[in-house]
C-alpha positions as a Python dict, from the first residue, in 0.01 Angstrom:
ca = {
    (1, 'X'): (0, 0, 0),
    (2, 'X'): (110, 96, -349),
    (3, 'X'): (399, -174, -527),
    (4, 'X'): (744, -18, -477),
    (5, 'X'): (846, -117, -785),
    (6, 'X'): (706, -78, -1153),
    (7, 'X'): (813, -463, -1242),
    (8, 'X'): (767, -765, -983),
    (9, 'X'): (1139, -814, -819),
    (10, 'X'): (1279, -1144, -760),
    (11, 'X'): (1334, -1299, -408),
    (12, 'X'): (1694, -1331, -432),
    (13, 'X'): (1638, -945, -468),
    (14, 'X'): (1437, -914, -119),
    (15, 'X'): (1677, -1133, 26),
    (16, 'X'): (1985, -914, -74),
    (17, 'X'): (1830, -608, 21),
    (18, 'X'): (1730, -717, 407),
    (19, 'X'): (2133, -832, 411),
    (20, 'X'): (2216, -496, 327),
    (21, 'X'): (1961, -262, 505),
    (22, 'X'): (1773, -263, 801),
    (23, 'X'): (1455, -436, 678),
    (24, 'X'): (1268, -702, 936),
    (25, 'X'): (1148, -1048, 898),
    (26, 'X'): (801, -931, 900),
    (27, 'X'): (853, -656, 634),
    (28, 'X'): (1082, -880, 451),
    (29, 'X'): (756, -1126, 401),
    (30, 'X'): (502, -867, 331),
    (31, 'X'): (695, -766, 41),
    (32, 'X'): (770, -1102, -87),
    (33, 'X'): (377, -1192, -82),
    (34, 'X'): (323, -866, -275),
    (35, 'X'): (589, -834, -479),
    (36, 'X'): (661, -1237, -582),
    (37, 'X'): (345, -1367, -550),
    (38, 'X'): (82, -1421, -760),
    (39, 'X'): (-251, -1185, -734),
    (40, 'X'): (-558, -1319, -682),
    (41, 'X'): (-704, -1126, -1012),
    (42, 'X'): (-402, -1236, -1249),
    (43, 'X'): (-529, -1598, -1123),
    (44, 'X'): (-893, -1553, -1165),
    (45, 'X'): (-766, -1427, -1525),
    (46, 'X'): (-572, -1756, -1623),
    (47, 'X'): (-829, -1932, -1525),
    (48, 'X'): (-1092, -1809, -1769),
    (49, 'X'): (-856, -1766, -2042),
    (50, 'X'): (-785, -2164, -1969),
    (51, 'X'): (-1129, -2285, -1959),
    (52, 'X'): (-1230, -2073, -2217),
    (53, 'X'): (-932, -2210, -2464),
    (54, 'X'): (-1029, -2557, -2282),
    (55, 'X'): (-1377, -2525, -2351),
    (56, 'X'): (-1361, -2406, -2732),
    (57, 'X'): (-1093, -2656, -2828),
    (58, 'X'): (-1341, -2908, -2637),
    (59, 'X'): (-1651, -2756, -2854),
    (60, 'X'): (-1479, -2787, -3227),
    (61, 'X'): (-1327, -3155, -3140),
    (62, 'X'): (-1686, -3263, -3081),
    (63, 'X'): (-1825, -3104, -3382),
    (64, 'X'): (-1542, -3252, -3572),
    (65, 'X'): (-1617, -3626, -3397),
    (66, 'X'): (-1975, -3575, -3443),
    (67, 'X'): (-1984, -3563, -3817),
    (68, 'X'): (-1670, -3795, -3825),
    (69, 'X'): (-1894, -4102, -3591),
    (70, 'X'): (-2249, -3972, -3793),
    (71, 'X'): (-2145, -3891, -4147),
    (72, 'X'): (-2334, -4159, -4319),
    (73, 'X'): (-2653, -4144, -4083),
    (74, 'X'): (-2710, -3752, -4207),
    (75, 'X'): (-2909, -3635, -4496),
    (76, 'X'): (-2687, -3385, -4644),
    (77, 'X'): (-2908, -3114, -4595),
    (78, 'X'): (-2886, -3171, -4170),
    (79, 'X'): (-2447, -3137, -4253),
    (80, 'X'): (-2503, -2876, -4392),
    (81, 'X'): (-2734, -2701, -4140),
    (82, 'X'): (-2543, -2795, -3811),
    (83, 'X'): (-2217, -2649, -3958),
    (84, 'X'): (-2397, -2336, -4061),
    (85, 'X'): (-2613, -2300, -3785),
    (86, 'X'): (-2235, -2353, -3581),
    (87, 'X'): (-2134, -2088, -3790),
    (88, 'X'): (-2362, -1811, -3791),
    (89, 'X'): (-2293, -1865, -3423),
    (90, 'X'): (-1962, -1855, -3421),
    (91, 'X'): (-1919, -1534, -3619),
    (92, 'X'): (-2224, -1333, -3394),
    (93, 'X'): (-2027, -1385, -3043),
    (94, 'X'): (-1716, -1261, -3241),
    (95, 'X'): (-1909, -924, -3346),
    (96, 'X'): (-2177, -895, -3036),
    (97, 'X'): (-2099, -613, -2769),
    (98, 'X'): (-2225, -868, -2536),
    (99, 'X'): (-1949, -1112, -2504),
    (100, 'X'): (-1570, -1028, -2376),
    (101, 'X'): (-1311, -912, -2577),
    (102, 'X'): (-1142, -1298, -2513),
    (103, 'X'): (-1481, -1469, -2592),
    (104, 'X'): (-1519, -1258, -2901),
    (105, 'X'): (-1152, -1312, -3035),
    (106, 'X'): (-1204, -1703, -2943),
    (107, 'X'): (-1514, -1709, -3105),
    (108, 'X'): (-1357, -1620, -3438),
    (109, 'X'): (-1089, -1880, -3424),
    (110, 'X'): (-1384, -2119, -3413),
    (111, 'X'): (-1557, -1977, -3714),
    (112, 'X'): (-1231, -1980, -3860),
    (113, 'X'): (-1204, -2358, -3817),
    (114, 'X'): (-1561, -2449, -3889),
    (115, 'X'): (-1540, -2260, -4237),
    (116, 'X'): (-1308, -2481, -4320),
    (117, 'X'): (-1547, -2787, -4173),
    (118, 'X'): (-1785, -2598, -4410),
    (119, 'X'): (-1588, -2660, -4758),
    (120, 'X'): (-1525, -3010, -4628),
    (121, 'X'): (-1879, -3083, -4623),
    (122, 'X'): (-1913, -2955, -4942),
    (123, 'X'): (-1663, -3160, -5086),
    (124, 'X'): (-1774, -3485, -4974),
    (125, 'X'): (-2175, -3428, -5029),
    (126, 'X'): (-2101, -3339, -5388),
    (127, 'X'): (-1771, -3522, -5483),
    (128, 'X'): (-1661, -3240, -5621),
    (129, 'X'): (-1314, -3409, -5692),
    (130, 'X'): (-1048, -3127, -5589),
    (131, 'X'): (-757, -3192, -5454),
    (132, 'X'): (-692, -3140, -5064),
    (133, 'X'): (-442, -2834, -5151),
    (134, 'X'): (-808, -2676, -5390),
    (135, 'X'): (-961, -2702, -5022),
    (136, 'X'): (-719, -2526, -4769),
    (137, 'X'): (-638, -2283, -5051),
    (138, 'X'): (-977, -2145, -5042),
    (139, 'X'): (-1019, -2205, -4664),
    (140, 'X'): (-704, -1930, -4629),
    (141, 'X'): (-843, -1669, -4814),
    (142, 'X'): (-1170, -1673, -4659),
    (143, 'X'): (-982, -1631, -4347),
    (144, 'X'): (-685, -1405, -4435),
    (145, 'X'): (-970, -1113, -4392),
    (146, 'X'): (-1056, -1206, -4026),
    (147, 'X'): (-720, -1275, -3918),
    (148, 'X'): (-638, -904, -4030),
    (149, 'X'): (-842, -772, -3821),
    (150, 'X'): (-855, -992, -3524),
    (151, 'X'): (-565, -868, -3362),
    (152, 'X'): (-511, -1192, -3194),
    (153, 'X'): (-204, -1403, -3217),
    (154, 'X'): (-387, -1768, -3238),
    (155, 'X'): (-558, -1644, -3483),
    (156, 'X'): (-226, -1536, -3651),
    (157, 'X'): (-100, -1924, -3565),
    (158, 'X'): (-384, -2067, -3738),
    (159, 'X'): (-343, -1890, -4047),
    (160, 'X'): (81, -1986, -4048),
    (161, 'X'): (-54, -2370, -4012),
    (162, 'X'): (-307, -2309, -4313),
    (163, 'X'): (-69, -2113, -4542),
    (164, 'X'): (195, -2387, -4460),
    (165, 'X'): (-39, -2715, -4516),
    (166, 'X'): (-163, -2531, -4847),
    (167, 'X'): (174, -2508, -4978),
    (168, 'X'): (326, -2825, -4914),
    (169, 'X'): (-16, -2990, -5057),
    (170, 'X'): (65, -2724, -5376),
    (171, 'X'): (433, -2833, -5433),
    (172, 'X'): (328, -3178, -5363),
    (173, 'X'): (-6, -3229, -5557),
    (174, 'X'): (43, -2973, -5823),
    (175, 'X'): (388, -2805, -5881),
    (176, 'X'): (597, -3133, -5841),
    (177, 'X'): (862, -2974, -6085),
    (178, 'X'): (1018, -2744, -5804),
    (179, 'X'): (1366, -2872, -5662),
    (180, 'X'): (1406, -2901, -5314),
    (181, 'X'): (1630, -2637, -5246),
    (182, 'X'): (1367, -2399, -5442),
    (183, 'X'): (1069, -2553, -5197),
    (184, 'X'): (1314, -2465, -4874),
    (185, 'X'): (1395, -2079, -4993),
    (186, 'X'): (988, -2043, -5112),
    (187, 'X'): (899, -2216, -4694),
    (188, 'X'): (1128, -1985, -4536),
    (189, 'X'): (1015, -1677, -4744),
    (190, 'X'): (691, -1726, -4628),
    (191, 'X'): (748, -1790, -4330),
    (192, 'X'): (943, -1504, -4232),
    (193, 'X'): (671, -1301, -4419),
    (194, 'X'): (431, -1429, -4204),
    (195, 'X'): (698, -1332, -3883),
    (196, 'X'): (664, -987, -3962),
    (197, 'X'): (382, -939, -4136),
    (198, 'X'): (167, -900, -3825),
    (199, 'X'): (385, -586, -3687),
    (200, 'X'): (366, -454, -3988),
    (201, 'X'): (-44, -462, -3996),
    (202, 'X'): (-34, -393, -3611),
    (203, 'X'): (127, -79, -3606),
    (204, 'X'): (-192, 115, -3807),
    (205, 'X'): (-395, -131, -3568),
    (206, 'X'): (-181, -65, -3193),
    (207, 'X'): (-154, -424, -3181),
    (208, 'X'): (166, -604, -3107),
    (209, 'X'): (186, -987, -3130),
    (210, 'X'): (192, -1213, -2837),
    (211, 'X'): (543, -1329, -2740),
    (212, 'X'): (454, -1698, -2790),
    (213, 'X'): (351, -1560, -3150),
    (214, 'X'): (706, -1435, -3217),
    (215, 'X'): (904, -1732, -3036),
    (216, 'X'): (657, -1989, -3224),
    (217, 'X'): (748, -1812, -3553),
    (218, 'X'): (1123, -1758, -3507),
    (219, 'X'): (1174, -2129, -3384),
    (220, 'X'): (994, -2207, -3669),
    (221, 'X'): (1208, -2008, -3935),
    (222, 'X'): (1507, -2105, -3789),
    (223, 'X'): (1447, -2475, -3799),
    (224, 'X'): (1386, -2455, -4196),
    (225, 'X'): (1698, -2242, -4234),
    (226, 'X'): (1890, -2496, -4013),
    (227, 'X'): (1761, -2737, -4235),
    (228, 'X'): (1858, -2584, -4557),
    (229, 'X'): (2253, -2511, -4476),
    (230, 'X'): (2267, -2883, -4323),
    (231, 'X'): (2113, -3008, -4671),
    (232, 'X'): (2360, -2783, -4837),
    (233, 'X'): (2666, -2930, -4653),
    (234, 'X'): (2595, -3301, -4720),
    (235, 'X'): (2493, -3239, -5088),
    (236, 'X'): (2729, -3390, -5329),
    (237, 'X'): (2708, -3201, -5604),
    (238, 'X'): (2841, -3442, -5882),
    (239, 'X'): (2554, -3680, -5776),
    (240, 'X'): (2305, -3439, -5905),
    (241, 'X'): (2179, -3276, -6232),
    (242, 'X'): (2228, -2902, -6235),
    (243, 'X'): (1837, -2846, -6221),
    (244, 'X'): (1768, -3056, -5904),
    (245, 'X'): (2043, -2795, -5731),
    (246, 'X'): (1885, -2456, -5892),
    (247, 'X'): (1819, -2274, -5585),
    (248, 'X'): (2036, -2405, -5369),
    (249, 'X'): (2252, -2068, -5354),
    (250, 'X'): (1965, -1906, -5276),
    (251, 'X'): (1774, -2143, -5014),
    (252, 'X'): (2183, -2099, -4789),
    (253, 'X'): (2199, -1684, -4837),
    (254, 'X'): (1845, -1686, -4718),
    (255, 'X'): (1923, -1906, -4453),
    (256, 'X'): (2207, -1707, -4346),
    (257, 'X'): (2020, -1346, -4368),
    (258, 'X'): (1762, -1505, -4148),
    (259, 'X'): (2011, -1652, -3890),
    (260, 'X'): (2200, -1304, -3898),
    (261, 'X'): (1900, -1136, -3879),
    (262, 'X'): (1805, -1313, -3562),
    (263, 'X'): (2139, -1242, -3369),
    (264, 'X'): (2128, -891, -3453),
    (265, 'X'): (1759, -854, -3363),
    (266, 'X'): (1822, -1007, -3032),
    (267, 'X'): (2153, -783, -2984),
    (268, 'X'): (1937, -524, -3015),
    (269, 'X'): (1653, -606, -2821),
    (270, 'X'): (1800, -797, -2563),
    (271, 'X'): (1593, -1093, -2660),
    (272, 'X'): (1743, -1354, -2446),
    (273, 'X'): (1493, -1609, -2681),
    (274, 'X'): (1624, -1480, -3020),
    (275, 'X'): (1969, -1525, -2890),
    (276, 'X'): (1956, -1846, -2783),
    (277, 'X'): (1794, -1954, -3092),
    (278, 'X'): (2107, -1809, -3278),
    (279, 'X'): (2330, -2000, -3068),
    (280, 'X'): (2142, -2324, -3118),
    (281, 'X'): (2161, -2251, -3444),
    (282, 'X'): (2536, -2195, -3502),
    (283, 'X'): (2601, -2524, -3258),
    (284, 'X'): (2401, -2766, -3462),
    (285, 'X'): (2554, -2587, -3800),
    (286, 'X'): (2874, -2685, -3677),
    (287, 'X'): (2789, -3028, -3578),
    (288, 'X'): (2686, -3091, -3891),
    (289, 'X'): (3058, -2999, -4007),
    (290, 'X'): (3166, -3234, -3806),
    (291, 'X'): (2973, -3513, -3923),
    (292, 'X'): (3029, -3447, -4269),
    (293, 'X'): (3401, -3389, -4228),
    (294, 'X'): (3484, -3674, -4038),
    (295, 'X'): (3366, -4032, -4070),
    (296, 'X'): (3166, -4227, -3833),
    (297, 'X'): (3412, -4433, -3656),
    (298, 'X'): (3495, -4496, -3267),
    (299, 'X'): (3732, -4176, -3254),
    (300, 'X'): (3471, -4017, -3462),
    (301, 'X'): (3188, -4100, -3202),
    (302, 'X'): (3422, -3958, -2880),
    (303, 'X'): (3461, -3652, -3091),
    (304, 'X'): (3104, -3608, -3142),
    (305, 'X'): (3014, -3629, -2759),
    (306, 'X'): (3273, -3407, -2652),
    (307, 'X'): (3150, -3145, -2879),
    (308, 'X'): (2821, -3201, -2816),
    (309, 'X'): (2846, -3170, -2401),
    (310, 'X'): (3098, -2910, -2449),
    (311, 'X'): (2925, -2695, -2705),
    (312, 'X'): (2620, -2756, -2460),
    (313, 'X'): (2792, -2680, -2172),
    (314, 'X'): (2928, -2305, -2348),
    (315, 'X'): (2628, -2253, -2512),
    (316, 'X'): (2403, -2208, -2155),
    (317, 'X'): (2718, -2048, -1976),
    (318, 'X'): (2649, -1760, -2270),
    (319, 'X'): (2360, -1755, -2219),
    (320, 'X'): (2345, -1716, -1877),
    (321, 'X'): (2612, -1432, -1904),
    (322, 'X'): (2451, -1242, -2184),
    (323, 'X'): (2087, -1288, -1959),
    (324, 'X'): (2296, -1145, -1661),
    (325, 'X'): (2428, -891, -1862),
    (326, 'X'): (2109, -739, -2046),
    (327, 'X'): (1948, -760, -1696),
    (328, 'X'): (2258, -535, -1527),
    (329, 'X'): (2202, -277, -1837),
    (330, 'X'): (1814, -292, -1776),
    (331, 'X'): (1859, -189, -1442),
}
């Protein structure tokens, strides 16, 4: 029996329609099991795409502990060997024909990670003396060309984590002359680069990123440009020289665009996600008004947890409507 529908329904919709139509108990529950329930193939597809993530994060933790428990019992040339023997691997089950298109993309996040395994080897056997930020510099480029054309969103993930760890090692280790409001605009430039970037390179590839990509990435962006208003409202600015505030101007526009950016995008889309990162957004913005324009007293306190259930309270009622709302238009 083909699905009568193009998207699974909810229950609450099954239910409503026997109330309102002539449908019987037994119907009723043959189209909940088909149309709520779970398939048997969509399970037997979770599970290998959880024992295979299980499995490979298993795999590169036990290389990792293996050299980390036997690092002074190995001749350097045996480090070497097992990482690049891991390696060669690694990269052949991403390439082969032979494997799955989930093994193969999975097999290339490993490679990704045990390249940069590789340069750590290389750093300790010969002392060459670099800093940490020399090391994960290198280890992004050699996989900015593999996440281009993996089309896979962890491996899109891994690369954010690497282009973030090599910066803050940068401003920390070499550029220390950066203000912080500079650092905060340069984070959140990168990082929203790095949100769009991937559509951009999908759309000459047909590949779209995963949603967990995009609500990883948009959390993550609007946490720095949370971050960089708050700083801005409890800066003083006659504490400070004018150089350690250079930037600051820009670090709150940017912030702003972004946070704009978001409620429009999610306006637009009906991204219930996007919008409800706005509106956490604007509520803990606001809080930190209040914090900064009144002192923390007893009064001050009762005001705080009044606006805080309150502005809790509102925020998932909107949400709820605007969800209720986008689905009515939907349908």
């Amino acid at each position: 029996m083909k699905k009568l529908y193009e998207k699974r329904v909810s229950k609450e919709d099954l239910y409503l329609l026997k109330e309102h139509s002539s449908v019987e108990s037994e119907e009723l529950q043959h189209l909940v099991e088909q149309e709520c329930s779970v398939s048997s193939n969509e399970w037997r597809t979770f599970i290998e795409y959880f024992l295979l993530t299980l499995g490979s994060g298993l795999l590169v933790s036990g290389i990792v502990f293996f050299f980390a428990y036997n690092w002074n019992d190995m001749p350097a040339f045996g480090k070497f060997a097992v990482v690049l023997g891991l390696l060669v691997v690694a990269v052949y089950c991403s390439v082969t024909n032979r494997m799955t298109e989930s093994t193969r993309k999975v097999s290339l996040v490993i490679a990704s990670v045990l390249v940069g395994v590789l340069f750590a080897v290389f750093g300790q056997v010969y002392q060459t003396g670099a800093n940490a930020y020399d090391l994960f510099l290198v280890w992004t480029i050699t996989i900015i060309p593999w996440t281009v054309v993996s089309k896979f969103s962890v491996q899109w993930l891994g690369l954010v984590v690497l282009v973030n760890t090599t910066f803050s090692l940068f401003f920390s280790q070499v550029s220390t002359e950066l203000n912080f409001y500079m650092v905060l605009s340069l984070f959140l430039s990168f990082n929203i680069t790095l949100f769009v970037l991937p559509f951009l390179i999908g759309r000459m590839q047909g590949f779209v990123p995963s949603k967990y990509y995009t609500a990883i990435m948009a959390f993550v962006c609007t946490c720095i440009a949370v971050f960089s208003i708050s700083a801005w409202i409890f800066t003083i600015s006659s504490n400070y020289d004018i150089n350690d505030l250079m930037g600051e101007s820009i670090a709150v526009i940017l912030s702003c665009v972004w946070i704009g950016a978001s409620y429009y995008w999610s306006v637009k889309q009906r991204n219930i996600l996007f919008f409800s990162y706005f509106g956490l957004a604007v509520v803990s913005i606001l809080f930190m008004l209040l914090l900064k324009w009144f002192k923390l007293e007893i009064v001050s306190l009762l005001l705080y947890t009044i606006y805080i259930i309150g502005a809790t309270y509102g925020l998932i009622k909107v949400i709820m409507h605007m969800k209720k709302t986008w689905k009515d238009e939907r349908e």
